[in-house]
N, C-alpha and C positions, 0 to 999 in steps of 0.2 A: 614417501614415508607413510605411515597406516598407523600411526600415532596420532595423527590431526584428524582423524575422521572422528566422528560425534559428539557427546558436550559431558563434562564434565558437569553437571547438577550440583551449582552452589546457592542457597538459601540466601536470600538478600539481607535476614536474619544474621548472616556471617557479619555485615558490615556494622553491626550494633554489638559488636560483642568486645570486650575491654582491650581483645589482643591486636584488632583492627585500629583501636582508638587509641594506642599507646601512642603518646606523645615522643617522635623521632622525626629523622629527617628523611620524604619517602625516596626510593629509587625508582628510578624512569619505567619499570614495569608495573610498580604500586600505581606510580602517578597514572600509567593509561587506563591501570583496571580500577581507578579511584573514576576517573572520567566515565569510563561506559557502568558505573553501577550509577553515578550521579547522572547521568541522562535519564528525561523522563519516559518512565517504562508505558503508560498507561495509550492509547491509541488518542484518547478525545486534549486537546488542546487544555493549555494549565493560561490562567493573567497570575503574574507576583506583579508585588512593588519592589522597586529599587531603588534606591536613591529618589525616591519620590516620583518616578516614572513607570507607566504600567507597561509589564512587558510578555507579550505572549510566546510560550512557547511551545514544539509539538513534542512527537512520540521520537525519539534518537536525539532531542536538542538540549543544552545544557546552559544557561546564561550565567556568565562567571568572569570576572574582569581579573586582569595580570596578578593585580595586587592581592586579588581574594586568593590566588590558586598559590603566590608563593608562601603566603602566609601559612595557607592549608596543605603543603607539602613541606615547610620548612626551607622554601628555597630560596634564591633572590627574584626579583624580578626579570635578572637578565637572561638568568637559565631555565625559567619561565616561556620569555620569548623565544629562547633558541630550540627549547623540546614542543614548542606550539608548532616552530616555524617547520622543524622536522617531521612532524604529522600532516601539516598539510602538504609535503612537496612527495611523501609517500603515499599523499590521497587515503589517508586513513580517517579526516575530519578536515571541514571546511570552517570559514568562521566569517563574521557579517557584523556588521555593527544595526543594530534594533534598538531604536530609539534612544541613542547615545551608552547601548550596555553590549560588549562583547558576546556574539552569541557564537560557539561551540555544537555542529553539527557532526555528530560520530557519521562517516559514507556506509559502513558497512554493517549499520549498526543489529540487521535483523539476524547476522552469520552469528552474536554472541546473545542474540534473546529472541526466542522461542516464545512465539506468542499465543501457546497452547492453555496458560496459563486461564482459569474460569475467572479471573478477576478483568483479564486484557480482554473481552470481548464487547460486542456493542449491545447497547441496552435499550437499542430502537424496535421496541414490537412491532410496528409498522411493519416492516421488512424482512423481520422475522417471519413473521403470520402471510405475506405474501410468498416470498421461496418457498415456505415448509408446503403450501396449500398446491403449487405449481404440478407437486408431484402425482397425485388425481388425475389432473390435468395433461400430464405426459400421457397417461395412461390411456384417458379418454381418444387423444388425438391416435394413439396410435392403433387403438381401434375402431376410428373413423377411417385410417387408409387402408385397412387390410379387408373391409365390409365396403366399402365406395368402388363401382366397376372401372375398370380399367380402360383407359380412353385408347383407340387406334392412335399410331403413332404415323405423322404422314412423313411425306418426303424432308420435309423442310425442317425435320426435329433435330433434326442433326447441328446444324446451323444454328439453330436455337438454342440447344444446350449447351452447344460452345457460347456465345455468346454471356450466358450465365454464366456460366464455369471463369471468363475470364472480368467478370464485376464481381464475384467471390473475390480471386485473386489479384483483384485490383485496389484494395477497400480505399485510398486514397484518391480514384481517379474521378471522373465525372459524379458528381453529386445527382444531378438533373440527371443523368440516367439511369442513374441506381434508384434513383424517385421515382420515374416512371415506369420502372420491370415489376417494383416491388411494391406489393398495395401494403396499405397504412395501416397500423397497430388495429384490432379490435379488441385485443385479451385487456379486459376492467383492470385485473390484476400488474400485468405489464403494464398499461397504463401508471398504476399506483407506484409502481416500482422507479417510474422516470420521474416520478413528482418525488419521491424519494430523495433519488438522485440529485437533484436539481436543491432541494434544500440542504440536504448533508457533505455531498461532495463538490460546488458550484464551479470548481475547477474542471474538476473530471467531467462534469454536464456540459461543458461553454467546448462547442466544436469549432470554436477558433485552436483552442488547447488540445482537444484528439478528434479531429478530424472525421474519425471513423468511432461511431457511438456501439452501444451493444443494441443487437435486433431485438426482434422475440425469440426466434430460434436458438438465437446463439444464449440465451439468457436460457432457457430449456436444457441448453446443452450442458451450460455451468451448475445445473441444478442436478443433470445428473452423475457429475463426477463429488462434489462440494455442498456440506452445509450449507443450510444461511447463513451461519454464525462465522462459515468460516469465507465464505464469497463477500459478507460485509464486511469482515474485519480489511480483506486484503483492499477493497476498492478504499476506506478510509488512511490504510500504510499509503497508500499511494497519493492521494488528497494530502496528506500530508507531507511527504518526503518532495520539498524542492529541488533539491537538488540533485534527482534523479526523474522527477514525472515531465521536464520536457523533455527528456530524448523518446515518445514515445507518441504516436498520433493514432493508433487504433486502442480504443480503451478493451473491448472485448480479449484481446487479443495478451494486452498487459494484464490483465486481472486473470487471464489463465496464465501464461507464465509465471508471473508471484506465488500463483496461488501452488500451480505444479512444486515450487522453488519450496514452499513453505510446508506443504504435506503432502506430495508427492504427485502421481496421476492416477 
């Protein structure tokens, strides 16, 4: 069907208007599109108090206990449980108990919000002013290879460049010899970009969690498809979404596919 393709444009403004808040009992489609407008839209993590408990939550999460949602649909509690228990076994939302409060993870939640939006973006100049600046620097590099003379190529290149070719296509394999083919960071800027990393996304920096980090190049490469605005927003969707960032051990590689997913290539 060609019905399902693109979004319908609804104003979060809709859910404040009297014809939303008329007091009824909701139906099982209310109730899920009640859920993915009450999940938090914003990218940087929310603390509420609950019940006298501080409880943090991300971007797609929603904390909400049985009692609060049948109340706030009119429902029981039992029908509560049995439309929860059917979301999670269609893997439409996952749920977790957080410091004794129900917590409410939408899985799919980036297919119903577009986070094009100027209010969702990150407000880290740091890494703004690093990406935007990188692009100079594309420039420069690449007219350092086309002026630098070109080296004879001997017997043994051959051998050689397979050899690389197969530590690209390996990014998971030998650490220790991916360390010693490739010399170590000099770009100041790249540099700043991993102290970045390391404070804002501590998940995505720790390569017990992806294995396979972003280089310099490949950090070059995202610079020339992608904003900063829009290469930082995807690395933080991802620092945040538990429940999909470990199936994933080359971070370079995830932050181009979201980012493809999210505005294209």
């Amino acid at each position: 069907m060609e019905n399902d393709k693109g979004f319908i444009k609804l104003s979060r403004k809709f859910f404040s208007n009297e014809l939303w808040k008329e007091a009824r009992t909701f139906s099982s489609c209310e109730a899920w599109l009640d859920l993915i407008q009450s999940a938090r839209f914003e990218a940087t993590p929310r603390k509420v108090s609950i019940g006298g408990r501080e409880v943090v939550y991300n971007r797609g999460q929603y904390p909400a206990s049985i009692r609060f949602l049948a109340k706030r649909w009119n429902w029981t509690e039992r029908k509560v449980r049995t439309f929860i228990s059917f979301l999670r076994k269609r893997e439409m939302i996952s749920t977790e108990c957080v410091q004794g409060v129900n917590m409410i993870t939408l899985c799919k939640y980036e297919e119903y919000n577009s986070s094009d939006a100027s209010g969702d973006t990150t407000n880290d100049t740091d890494i703004m002013k690093i990406i935007n600046d990188l692009q100079s620097q594309v420039t420069q590099l690449a007219t350092q290879q086309v002026t630098q003379p070109s080296k004879k190529r001997h017997t043994g290149d051959t051998n050689t460049k397979k050899d690389e070719e197969d530590i690209k296509e390996s990014p998971n394999g030998d650490e220790k010899e991916a360390a010693a083919s490739s010399p170590a960071p000099s770009n100041p800027d790249f540099l700043k970009f991993n102290d970045w990393l390391k404070r804002k996304a501590p998940f995505c920096s720790n390569p017990k969690n992806f294995s396979s980090q972003i280089t310099e190049a490949e950090f070059l490469k995202l610079k020339e498809k992608y904003t900063g605005k829009q290469i930082a927003d995807v690395i933080e969707q991802i620092e945040n979404r538990k429940d999909l960032r470990k199936r994933y051990t080359n971070l370079y590689r995830t932050v181009l596919n979201w980012a493809k997913k999210e505005y294209g290539s």
